[in-house]
MITORGU-178727 format. One record per residue (C-alpha): residue number from 1; residue in one letter; x, y, z. Coordinates in nm, 4 decimals, decimal comma. Layout:
// residues N
(r NUM A (X Y Z))
...
***
This chain:
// residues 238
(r 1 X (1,3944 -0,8838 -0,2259))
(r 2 X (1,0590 -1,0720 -0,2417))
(r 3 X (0,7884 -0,9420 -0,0017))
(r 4 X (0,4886 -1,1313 0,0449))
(r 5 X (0,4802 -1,4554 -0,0942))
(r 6 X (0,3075 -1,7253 -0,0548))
(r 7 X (0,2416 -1,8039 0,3010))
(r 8 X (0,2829 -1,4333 0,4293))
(r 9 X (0,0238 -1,2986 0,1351))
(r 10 X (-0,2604 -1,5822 0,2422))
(r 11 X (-0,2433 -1,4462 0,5853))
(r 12 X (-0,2218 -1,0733 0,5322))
(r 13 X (-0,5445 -1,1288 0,2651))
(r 14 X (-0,7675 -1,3723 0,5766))
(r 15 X (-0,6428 -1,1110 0,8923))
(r 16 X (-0,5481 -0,7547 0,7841))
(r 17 X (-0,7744 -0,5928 0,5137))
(r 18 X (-0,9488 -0,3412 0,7397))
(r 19 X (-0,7363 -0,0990 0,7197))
(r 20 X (-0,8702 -0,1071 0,3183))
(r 21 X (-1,1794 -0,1113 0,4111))
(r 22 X (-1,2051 0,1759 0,6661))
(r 23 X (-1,0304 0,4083 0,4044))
(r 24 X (-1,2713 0,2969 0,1227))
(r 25 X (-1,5240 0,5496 0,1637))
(r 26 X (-1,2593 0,8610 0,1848))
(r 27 X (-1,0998 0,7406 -0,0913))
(r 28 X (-1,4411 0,6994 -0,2978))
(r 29 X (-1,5578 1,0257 -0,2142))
(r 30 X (-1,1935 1,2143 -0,3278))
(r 31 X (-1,2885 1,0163 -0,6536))
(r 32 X (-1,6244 1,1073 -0,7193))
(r 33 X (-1,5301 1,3778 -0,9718))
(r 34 X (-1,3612 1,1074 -1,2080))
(r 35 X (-1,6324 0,8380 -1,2605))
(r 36 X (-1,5502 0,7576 -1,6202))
(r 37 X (-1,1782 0,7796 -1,5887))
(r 38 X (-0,9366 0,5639 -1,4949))
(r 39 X (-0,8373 0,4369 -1,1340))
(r 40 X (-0,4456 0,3276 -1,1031))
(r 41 X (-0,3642 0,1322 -0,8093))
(r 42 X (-0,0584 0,0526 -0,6943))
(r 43 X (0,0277 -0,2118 -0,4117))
(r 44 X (-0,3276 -0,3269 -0,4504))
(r 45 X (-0,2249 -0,6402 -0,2529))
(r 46 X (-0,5081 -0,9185 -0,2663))
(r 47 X (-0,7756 -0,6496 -0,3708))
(r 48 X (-0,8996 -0,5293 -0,0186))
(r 49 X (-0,9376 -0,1744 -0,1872))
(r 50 X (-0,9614 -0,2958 -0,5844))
(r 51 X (-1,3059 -0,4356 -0,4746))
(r 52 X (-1,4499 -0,1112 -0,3490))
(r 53 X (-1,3195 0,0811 -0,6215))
(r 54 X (-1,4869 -0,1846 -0,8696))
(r 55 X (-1,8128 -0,2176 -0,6405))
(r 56 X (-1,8484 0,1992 -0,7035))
(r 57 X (-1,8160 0,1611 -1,0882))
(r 58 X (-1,4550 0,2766 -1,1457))
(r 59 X (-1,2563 0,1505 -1,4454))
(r 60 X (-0,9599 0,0124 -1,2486))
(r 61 X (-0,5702 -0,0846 -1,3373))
(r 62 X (-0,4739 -0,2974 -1,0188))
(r 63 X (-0,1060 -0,3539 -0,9554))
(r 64 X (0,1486 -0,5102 -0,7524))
(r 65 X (0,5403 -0,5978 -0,7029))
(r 66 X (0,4152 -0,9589 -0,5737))
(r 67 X (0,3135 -1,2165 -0,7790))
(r 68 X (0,1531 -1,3673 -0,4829))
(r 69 X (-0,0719 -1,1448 -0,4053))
(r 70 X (-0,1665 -1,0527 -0,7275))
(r 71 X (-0,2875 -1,4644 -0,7375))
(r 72 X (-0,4794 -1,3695 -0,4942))
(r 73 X (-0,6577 -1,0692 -0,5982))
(r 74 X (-0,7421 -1,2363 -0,9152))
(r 75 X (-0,9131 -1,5276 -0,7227))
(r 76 X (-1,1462 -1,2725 -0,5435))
(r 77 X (-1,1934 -1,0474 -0,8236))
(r 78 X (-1,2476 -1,2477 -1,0792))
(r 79 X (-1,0534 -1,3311 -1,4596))
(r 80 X (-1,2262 -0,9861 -1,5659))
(r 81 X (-1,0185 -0,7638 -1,3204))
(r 82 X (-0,6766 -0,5724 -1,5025))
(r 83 X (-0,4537 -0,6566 -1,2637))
(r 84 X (-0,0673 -0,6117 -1,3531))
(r 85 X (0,2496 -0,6921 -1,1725))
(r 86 X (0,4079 -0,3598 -1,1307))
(r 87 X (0,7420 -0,2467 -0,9614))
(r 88 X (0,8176 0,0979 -0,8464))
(r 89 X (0,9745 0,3492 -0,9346))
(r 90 X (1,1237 0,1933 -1,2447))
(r 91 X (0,8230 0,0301 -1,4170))
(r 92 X (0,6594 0,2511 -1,6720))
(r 93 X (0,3114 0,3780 -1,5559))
(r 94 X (-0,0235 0,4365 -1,7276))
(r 95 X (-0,1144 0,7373 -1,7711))
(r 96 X (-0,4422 0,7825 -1,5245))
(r 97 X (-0,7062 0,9809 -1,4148))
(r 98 X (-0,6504 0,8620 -1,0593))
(r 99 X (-0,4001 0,7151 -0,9044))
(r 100 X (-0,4448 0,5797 -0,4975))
(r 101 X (-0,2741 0,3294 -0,3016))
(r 102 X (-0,3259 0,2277 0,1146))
(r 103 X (-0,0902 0,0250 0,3052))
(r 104 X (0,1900 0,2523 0,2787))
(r 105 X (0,3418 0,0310 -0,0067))
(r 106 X (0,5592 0,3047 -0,1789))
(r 107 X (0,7413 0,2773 0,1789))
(r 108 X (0,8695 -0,0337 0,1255))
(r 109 X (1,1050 0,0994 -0,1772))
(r 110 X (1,4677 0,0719 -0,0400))
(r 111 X (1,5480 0,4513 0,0235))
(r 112 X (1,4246 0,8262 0,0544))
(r 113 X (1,5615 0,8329 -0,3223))
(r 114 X (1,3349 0,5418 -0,4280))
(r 115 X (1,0238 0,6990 -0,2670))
(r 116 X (1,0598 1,0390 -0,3927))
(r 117 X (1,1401 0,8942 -0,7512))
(r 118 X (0,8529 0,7024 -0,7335))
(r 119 X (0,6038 1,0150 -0,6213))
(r 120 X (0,7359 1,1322 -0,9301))
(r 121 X (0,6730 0,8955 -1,1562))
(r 122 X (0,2955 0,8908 -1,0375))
(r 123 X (0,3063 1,2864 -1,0398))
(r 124 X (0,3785 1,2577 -1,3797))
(r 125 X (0,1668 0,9508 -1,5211))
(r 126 X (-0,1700 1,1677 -1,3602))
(r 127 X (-0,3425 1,3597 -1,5896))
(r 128 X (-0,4473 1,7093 -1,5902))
(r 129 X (-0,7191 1,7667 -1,3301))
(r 130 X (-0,6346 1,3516 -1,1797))
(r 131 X (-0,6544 1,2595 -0,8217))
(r 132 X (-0,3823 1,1459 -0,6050))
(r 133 X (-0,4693 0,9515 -0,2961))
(r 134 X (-0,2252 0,7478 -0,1341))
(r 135 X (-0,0496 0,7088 0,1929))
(r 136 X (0,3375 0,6790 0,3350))
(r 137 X (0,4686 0,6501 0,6614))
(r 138 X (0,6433 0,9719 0,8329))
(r 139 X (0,9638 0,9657 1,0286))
(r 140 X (0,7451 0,9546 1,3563))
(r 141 X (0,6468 0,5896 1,2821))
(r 142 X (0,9536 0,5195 1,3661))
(r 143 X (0,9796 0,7249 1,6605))
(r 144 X (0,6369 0,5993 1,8622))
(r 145 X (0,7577 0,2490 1,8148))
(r 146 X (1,0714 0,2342 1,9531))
(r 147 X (1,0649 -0,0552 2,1457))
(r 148 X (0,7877 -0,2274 2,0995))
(r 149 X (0,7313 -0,5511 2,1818))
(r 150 X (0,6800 -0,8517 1,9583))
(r 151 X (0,3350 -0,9538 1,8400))
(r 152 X (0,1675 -1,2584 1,7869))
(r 153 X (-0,1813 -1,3749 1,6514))
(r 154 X (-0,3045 -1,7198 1,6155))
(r 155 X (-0,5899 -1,8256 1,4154))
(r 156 X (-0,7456 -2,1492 1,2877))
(r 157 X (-0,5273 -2,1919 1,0258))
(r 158 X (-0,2465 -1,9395 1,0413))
(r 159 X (-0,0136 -1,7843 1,2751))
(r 160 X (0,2123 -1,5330 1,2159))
(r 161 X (0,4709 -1,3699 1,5186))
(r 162 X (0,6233 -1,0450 1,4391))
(r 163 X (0,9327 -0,8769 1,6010))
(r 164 X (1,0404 -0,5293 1,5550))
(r 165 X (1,3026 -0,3277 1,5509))
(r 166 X (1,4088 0,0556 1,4437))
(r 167 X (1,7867 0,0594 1,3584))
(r 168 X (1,7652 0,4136 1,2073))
(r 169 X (1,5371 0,7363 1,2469))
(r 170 X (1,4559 0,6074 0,9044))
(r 171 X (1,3987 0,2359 0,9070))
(r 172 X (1,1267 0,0545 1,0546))
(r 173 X (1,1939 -0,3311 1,0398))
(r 174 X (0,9744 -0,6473 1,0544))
(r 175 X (1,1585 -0,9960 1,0774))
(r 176 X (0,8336 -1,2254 1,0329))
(r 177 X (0,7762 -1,5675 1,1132))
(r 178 X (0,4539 -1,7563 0,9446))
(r 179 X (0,3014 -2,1202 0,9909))
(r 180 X (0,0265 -2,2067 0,8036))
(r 181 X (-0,0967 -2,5988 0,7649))
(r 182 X (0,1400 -2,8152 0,4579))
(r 183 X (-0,1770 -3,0165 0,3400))
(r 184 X (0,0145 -3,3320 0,5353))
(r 185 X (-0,0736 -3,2432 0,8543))
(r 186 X (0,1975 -3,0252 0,9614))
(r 187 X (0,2494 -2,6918 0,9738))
(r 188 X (0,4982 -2,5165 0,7183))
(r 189 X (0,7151 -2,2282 0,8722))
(r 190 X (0,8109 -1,9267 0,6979))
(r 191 X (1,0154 -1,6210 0,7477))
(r 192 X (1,0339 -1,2828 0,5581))
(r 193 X (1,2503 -0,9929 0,6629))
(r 194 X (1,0550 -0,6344 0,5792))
(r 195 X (1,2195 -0,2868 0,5577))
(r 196 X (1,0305 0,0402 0,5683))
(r 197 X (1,1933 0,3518 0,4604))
(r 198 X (1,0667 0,6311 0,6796))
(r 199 X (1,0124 0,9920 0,5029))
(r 200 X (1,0021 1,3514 0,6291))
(r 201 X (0,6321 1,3839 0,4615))
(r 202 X (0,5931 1,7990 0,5616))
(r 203 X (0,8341 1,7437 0,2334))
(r 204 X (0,6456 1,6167 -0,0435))
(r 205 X (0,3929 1,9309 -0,1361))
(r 206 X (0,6429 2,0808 -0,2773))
(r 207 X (0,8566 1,7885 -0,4538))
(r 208 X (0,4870 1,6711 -0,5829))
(r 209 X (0,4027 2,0761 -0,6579))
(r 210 X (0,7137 2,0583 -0,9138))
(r 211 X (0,5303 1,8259 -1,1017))
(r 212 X (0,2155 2,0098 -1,1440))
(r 213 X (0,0512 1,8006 -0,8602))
(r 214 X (-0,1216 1,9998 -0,5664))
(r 215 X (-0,1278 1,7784 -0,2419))
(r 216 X (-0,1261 1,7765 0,1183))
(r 217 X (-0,0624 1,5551 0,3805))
(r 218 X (-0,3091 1,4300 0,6317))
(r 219 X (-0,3871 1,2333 0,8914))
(r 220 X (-0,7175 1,0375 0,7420))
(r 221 X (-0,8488 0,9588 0,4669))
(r 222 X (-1,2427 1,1238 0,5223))
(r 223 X (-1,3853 0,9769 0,8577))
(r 224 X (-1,0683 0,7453 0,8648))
(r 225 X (-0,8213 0,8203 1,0949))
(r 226 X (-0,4802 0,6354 1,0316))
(r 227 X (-0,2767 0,4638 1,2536))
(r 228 X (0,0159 0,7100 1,4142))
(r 229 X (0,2870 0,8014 1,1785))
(r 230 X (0,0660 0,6745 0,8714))
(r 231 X (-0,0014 0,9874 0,6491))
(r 232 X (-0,2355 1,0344 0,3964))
(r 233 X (-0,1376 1,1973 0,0724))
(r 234 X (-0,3746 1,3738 -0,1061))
(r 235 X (-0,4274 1,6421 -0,3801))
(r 236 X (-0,5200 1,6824 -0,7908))
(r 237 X (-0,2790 1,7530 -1,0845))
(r 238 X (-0,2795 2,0716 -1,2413))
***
């Protein structure tokens, strides 16, 4: 499964890159002891975060599963940005004094198994003393949003209607339907179907703690508070 291409990634980088940029300045400040070192992202989308983390001097690896966005990022950051297409949890990772991610894009693995494989992957590619900042959606996404209704937003030149569903006390879906303008004077339609696996997160101290990674789970990221069910993860290898 594809997520975000073409039409879908143009719209999430023109409409939904606040959430990026309200967590910016926690996620700066967790940093601030590994200036120097290097900043892993993963899921970087079209660069909403990447940018901050470049604008405050880090040395950044930028990565995503979609090739689309990835065009994207490298149109706003420029042909000197290292940006990587990147897969979890069975790409090989850098090892890194950081590694940070918002969005929740390690929930849109397939399964509970995928996640936690992936925490360790990025438990293990941190080195000693490196920062994890990231965050995951908890089963009680899920749970506040059963039933809510479908949303729509129109702008200039995009419009994109979501409906949701929960079909599991695991499994938050989007079914997604885009138009943006064909360059003939139409509009072009498209659809993408989105699956988020929802985690217990009061578990993942402990599966991070047996890979030398101390962490807790949070609510915000500094000032930030996060939308319900959104957790932060955040903590330092041993």
């Amino acid at each position: 499964m594809h997520y975000y291409q073409r039409d879908l990634a143009f719209i999430h980088d023109q409409g939904y890159g606040l959430h990026a940029d309200r967590c910016a300045p926690g996620i700066l400040e967790l940093l601030s002891g590994v200036r120097g070192g290097l900043v892993l992202e993963f899921g970087c989308g079209s660069g909403a975060l990447t940018r901050h983390l470049l604008a405050a001097g880090h040395r950044v690896i930028a990565t995503d599963a979609s090739a689309d966005m990835l065009a994207l990022a490298r149109a706003t950051l420029g042909p000197e940005a290292d940006l990587r297409l990147l897969a979890l949890p069975g790409d090989p990772l850098p090892a890194a004094d950081a590694i940070v991610s918002v969005g929740h894009a390690i929930s849109y693995l397939p399964g509970a198994a995928a996640v936690e494989a992936a925490l360790t992957a990025v438990a293990d590619a941190l080195r000693p003393g490196g920062i994890l900042a990231i965050d995951i959606l908890d089963l009680d996404f899920g749970q506040v949003r059963v039933g809510e209704p479908p949303f729509a937003r129109v702008e200039a030149d995009w419009v994109i209607i979501t409906e949701f569903s929960t079909p599991a006390p695991d499994r938050f879906v989007r079914d997604i339907t885009t138009f943006v303008p064909d360059g003939a004077g139409a509009w072009r339609r498209g659809e993408e179907h989105h699956e988020n696996v929802l985690v217990d997160t009061s578990r993942l101290p402990a599966l991070l703690a047996g890979h030398g990674v101390r962490a807790s789970v949070g609510t915000s990221f500094g000032d930030a508070e996060l939308p319900a069910g959104l957790r932060s993860v955040t903590g330092s290898k041993n």
